[in-house]
Gaussian input, Z-matrix of N, CA and C with variables (Angstrom, degrees):
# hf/3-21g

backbone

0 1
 N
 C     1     B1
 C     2     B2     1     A1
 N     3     B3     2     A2     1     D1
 C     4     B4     3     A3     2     D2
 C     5     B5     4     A4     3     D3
 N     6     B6     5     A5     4     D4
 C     7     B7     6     A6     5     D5
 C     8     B8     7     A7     6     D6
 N     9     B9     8     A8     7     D7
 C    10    B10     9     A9     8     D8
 C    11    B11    10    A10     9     D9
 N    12    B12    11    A11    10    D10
 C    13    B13    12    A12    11    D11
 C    14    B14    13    A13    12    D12
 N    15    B15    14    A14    13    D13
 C    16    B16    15    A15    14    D14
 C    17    B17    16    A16    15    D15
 N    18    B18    17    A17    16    D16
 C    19    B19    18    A18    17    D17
 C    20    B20    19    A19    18    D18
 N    21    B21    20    A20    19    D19
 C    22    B22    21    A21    20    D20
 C    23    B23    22    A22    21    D21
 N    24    B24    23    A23    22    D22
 C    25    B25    24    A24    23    D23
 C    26    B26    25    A25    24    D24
 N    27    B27    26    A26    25    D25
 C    28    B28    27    A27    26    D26
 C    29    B29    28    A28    27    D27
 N    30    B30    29    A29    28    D28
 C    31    B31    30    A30    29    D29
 C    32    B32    31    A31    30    D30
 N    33    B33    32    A32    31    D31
 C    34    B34    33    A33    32    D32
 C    35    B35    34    A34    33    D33
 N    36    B36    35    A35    34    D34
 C    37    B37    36    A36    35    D35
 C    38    B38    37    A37    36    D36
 N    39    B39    38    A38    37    D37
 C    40    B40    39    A39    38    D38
 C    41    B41    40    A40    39    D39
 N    42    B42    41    A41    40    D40
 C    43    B43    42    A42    41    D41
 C    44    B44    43    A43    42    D42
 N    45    B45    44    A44    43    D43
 C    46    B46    45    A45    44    D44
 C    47    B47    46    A46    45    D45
 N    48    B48    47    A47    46    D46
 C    49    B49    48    A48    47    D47
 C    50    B50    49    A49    48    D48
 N    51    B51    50    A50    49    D49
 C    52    B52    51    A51    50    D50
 C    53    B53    52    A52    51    D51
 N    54    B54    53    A53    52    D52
 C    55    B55    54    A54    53    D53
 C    56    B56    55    A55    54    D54
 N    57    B57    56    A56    55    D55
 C    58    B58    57    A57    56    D56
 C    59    B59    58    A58    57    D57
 N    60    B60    59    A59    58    D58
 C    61    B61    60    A60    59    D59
 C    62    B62    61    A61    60    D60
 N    63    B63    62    A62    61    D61
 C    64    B64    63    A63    62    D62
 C    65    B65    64    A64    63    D63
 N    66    B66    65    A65    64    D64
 C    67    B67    66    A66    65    D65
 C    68    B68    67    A67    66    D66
 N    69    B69    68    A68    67    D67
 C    70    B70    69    A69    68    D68
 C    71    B71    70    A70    69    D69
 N    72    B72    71    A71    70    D70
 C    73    B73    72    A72    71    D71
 C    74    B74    73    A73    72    D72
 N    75    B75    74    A74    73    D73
 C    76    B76    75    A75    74    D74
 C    77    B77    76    A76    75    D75
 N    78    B78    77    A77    76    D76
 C    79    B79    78    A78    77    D77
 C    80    B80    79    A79    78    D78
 N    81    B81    80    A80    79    D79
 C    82    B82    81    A81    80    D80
 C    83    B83    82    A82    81    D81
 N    84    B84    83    A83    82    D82
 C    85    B85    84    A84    83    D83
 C    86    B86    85    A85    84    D84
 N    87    B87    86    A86    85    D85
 C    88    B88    87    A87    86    D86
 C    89    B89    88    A88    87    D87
 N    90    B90    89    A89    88    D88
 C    91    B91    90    A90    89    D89
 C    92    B92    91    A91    90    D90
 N    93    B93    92    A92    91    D91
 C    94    B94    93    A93    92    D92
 C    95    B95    94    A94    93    D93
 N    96    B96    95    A95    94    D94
 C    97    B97    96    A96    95    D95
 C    98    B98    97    A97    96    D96
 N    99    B99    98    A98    97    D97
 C   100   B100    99    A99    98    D98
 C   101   B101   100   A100    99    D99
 N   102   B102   101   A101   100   D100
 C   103   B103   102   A102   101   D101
 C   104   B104   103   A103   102   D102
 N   105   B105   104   A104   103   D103
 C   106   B106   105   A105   104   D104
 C   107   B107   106   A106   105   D105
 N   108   B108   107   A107   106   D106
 C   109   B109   108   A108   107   D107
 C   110   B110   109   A109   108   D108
 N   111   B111   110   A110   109   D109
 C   112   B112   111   A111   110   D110
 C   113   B113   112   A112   111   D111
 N   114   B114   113   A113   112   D112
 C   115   B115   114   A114   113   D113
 C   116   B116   115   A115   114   D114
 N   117   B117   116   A116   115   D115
 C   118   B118   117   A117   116   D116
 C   119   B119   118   A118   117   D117
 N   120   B120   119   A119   118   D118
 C   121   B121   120   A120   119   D119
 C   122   B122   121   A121   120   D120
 N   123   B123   122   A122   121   D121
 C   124   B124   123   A123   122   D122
 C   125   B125   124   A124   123   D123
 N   126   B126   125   A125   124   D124
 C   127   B127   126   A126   125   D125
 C   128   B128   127   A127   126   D126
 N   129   B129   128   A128   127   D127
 C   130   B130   129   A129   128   D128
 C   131   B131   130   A130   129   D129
 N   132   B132   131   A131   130   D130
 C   133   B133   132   A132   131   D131
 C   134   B134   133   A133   132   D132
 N   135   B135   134   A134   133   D133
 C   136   B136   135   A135   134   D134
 C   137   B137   136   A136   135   D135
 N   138   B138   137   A137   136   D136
 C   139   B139   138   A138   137   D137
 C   140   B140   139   A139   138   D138
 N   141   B141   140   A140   139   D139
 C   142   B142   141   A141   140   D140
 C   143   B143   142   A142   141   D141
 N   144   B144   143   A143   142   D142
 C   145   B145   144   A144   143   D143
 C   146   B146   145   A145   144   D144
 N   147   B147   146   A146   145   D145
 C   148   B148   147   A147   146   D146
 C   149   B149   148   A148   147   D147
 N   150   B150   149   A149   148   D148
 C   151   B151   150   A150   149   D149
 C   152   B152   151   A151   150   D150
 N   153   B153   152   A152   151   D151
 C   154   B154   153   A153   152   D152
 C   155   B155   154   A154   153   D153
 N   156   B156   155   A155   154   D154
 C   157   B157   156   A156   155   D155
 C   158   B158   157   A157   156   D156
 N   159   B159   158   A158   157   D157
 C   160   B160   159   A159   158   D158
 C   161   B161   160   A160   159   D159
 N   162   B162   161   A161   160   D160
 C   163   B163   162   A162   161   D161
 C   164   B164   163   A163   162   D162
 N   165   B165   164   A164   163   D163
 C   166   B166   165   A165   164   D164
 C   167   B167   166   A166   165   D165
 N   168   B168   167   A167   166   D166
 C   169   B169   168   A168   167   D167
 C   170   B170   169   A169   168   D168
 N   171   B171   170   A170   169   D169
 C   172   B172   171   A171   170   D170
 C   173   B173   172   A172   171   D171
 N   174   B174   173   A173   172   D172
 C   175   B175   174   A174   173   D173
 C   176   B176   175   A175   174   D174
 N   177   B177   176   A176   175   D175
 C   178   B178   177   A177   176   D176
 C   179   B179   178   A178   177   D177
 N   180   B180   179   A179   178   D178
 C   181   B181   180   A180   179   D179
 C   182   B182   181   A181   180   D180
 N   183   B183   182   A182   181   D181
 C   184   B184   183   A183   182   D182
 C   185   B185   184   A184   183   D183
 N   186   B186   185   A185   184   D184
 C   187   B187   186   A186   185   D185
 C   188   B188   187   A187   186   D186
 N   189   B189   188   A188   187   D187
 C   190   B190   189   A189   188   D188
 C   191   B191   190   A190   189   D189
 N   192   B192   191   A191   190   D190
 C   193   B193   192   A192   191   D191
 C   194   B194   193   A193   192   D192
 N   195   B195   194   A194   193   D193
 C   196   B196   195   A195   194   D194
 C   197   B197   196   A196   195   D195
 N   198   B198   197   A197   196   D196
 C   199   B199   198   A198   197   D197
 C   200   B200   199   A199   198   D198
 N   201   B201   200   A200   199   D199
 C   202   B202   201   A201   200   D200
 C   203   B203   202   A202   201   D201
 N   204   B204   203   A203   202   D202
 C   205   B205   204   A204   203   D203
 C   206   B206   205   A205   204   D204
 N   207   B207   206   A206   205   D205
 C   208   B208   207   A207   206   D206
 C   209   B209   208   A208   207   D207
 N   210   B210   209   A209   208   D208
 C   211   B211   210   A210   209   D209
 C   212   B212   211   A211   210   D210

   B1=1.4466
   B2=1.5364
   B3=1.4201
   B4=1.8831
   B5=1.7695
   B6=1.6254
   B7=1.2659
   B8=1.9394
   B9=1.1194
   B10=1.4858
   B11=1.2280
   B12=2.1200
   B13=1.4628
   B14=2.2797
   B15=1.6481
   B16=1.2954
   B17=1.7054
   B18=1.6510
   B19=0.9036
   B20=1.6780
   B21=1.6275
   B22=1.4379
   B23=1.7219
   B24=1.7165
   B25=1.4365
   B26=1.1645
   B27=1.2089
   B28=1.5022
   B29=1.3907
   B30=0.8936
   B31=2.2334
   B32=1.4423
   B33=1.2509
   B34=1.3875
   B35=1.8625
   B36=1.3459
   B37=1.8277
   B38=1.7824
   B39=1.3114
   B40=1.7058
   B41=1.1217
   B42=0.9270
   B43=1.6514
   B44=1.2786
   B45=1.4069
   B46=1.4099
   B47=2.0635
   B48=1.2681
   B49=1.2323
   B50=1.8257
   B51=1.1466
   B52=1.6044
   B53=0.9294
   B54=1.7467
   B55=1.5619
   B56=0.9549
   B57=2.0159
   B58=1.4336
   B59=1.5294
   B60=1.2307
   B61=1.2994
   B62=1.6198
   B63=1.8946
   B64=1.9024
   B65=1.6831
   B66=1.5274
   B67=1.2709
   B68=1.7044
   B69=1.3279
   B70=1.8059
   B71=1.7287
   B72=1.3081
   B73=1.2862
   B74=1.6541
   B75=1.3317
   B76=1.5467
   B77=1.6614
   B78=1.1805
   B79=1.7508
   B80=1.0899
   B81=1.4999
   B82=1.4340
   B83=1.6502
   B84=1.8783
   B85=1.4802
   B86=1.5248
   B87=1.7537
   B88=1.4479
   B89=1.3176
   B90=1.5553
   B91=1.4629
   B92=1.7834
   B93=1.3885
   B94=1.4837
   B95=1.9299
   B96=1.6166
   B97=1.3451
   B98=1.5458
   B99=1.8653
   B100=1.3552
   B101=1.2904
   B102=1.2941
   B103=0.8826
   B104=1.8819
   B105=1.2112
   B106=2.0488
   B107=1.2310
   B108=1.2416
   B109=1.9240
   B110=1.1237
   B111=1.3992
   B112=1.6817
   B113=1.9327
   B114=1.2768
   B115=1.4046
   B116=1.5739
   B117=1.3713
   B118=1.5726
   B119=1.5921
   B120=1.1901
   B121=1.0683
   B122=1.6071
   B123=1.4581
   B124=1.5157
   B125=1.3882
   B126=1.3840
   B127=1.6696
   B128=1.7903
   B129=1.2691
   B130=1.4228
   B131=1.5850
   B132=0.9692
   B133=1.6150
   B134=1.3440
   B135=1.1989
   B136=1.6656
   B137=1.9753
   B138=1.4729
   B139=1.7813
   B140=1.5111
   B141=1.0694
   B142=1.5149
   B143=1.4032
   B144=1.5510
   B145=1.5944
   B146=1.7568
   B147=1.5137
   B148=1.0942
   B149=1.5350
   B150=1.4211
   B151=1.3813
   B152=1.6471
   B153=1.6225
   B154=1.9268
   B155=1.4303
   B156=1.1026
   B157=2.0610
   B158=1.1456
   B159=1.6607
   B160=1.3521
   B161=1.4703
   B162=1.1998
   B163=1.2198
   B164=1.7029
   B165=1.0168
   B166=1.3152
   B167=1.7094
   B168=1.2718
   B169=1.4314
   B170=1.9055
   B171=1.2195
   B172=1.7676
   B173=1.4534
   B174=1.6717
   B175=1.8426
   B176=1.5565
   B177=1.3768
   B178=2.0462
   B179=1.8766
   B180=1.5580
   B181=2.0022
   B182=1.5645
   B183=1.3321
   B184=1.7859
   B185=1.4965
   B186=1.9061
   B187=1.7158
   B188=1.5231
   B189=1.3344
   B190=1.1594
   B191=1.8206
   B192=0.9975
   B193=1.4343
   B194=1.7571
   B195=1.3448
   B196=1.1962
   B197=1.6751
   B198=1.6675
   B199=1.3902
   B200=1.8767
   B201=1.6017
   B202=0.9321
   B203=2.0717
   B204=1.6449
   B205=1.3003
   B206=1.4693
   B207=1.7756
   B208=1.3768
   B209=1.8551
   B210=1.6459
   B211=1.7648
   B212=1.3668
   A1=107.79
   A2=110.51
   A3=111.37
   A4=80.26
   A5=107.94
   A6=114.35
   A7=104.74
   A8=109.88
   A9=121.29
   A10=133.67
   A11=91.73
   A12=89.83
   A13=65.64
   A14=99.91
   A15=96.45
   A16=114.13
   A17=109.74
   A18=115.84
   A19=124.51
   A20=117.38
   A21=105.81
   A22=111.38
   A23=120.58
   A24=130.44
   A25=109.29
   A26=129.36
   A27=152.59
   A28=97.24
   A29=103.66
   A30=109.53
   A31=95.10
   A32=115.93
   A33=129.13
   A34=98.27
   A35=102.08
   A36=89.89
   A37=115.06
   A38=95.38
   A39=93.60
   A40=149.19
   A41=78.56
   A42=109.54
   A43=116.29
   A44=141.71
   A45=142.94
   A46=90.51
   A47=117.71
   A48=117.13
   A49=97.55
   A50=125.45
   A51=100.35
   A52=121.20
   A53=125.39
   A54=129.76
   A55=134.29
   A56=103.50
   A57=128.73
   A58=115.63
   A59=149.33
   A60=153.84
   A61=116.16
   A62=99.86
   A63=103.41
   A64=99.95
   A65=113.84
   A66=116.78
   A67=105.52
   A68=88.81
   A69=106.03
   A70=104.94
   A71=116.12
   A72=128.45
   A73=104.79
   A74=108.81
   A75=127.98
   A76=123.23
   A77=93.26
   A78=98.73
   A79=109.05
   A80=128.48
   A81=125.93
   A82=115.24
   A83=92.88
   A84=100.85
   A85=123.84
   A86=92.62
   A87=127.79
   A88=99.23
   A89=112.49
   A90=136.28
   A91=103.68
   A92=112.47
   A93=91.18
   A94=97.76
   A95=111.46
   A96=122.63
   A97=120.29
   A98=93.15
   A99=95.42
   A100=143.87
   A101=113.48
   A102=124.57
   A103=121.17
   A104=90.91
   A105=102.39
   A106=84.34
   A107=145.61
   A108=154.61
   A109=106.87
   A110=100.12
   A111=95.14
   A112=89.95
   A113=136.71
   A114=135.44
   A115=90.35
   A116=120.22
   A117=132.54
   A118=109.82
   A119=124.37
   A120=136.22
   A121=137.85
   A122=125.54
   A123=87.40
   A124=92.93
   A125=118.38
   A126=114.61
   A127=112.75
   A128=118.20
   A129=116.23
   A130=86.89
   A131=139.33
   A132=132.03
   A133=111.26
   A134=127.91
   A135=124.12
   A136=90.47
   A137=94.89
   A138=86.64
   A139=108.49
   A140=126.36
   A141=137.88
   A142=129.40
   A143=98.11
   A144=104.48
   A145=112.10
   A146=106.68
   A147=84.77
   A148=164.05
   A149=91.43
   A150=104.61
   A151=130.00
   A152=87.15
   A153=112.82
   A154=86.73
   A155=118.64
   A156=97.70
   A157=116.72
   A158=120.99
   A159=117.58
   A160=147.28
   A161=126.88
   A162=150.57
   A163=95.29
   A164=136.08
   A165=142.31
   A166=114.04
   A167=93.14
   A168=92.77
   A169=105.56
   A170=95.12
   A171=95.32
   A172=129.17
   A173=91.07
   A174=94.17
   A175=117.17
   A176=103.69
   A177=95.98
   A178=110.25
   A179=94.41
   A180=101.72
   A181=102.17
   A182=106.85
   A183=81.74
   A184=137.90
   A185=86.87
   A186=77.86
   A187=116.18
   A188=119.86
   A189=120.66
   A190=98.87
   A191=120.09
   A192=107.86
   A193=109.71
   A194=134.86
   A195=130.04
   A196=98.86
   A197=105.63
   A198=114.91
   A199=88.87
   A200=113.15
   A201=106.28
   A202=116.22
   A203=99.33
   A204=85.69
   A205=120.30
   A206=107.74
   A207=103.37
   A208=95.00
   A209=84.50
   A210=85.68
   A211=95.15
   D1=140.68
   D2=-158.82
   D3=-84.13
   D4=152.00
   D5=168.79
   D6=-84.96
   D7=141.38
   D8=164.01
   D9=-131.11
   D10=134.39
   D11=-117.91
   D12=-132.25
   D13=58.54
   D14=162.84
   D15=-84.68
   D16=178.11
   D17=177.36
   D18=-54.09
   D19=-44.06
   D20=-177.73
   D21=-71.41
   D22=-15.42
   D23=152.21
   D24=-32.62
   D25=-89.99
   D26=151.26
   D27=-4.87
   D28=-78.62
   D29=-162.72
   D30=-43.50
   D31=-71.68
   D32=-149.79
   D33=-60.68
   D34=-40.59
   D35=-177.72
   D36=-83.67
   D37=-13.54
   D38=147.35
   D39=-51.18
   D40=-60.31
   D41=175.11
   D42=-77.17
   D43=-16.70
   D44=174.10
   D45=-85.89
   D46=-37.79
   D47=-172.83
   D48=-69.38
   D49=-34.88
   D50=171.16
   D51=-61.05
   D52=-26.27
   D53=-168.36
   D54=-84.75
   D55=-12.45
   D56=168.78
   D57=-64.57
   D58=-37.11
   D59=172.87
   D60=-53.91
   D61=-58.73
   D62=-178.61
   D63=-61.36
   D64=-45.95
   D65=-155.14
   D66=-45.91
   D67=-63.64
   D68=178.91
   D69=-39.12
   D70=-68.84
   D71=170.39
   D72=-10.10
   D73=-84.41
   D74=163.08
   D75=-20.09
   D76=-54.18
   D77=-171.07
   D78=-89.44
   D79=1.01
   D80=-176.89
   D81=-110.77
   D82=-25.57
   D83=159.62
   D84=-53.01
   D85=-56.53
   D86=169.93
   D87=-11.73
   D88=-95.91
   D89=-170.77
   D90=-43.44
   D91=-46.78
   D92=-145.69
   D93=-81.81
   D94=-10.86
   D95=162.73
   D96=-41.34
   D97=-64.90
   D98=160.86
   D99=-30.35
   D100=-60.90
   D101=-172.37
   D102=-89.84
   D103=-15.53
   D104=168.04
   D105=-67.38
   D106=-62.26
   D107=178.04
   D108=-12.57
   D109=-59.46
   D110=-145.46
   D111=-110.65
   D112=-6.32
   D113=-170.95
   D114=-99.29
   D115=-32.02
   D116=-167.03
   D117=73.98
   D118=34.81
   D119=166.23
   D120=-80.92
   D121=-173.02
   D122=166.61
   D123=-154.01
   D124=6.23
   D125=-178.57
   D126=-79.17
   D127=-28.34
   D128=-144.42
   D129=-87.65
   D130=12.76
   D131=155.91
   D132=-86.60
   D133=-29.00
   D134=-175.62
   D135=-78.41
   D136=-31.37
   D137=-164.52
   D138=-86.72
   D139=-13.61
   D140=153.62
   D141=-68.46
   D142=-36.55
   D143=168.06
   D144=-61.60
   D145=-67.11
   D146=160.23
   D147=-58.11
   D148=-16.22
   D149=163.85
   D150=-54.85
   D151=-25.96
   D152=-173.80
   D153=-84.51
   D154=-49.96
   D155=-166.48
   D156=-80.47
   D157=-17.75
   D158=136.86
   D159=-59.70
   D160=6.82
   D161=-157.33
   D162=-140.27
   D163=-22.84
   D164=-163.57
   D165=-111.18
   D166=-25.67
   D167=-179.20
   D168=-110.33
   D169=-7.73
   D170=166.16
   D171=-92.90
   D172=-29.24
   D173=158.72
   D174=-79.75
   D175=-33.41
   D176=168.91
   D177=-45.94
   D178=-61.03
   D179=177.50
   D180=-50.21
   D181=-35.56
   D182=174.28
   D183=-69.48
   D184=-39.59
   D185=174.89
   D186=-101.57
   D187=35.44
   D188=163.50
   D189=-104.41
   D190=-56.57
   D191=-179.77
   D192=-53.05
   D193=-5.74
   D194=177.91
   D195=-50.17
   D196=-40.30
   D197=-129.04
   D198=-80.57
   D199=-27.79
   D200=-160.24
   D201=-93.09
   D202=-1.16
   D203=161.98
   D204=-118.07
   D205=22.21
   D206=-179.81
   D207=-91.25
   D208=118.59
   D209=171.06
   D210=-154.21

């Protein structure tokens, strides 16, 4: 099946690639909230957060490098 590789193609996987960074952000807060909650703690959100912008900025490099060996 030919890949198509029109413009709203293009847009749309752009644009999911900006949403990959906050999203992560979110779910790593998410978790480490949780779990400061229920341990009664208060560190594992800074250590989850980062875990999300690490996780966020390695799936962005991924699907941006997709772009650079599809030829």
């Amino acid at each position: 099946m030919p890949k198509d590789n029109g413009l709203f193609t293009q847009l749309g996987k752009y644009y999911s690639v900006a949403f990959l960074l906050p999203a992560s952000l979110l779910v790593g807060f998410g978790i480490g909230y949780f779990i400061d909650k229920a341990f009664g703690t208060s560190i594992f959100k800074i250590i989850f957060l980062f875990l999300g912008v690490a996780a966020g900025i390695i799936e962005v490099i991924r699907e941006l490098s997709k772009d650079d060996g599809a030829k």
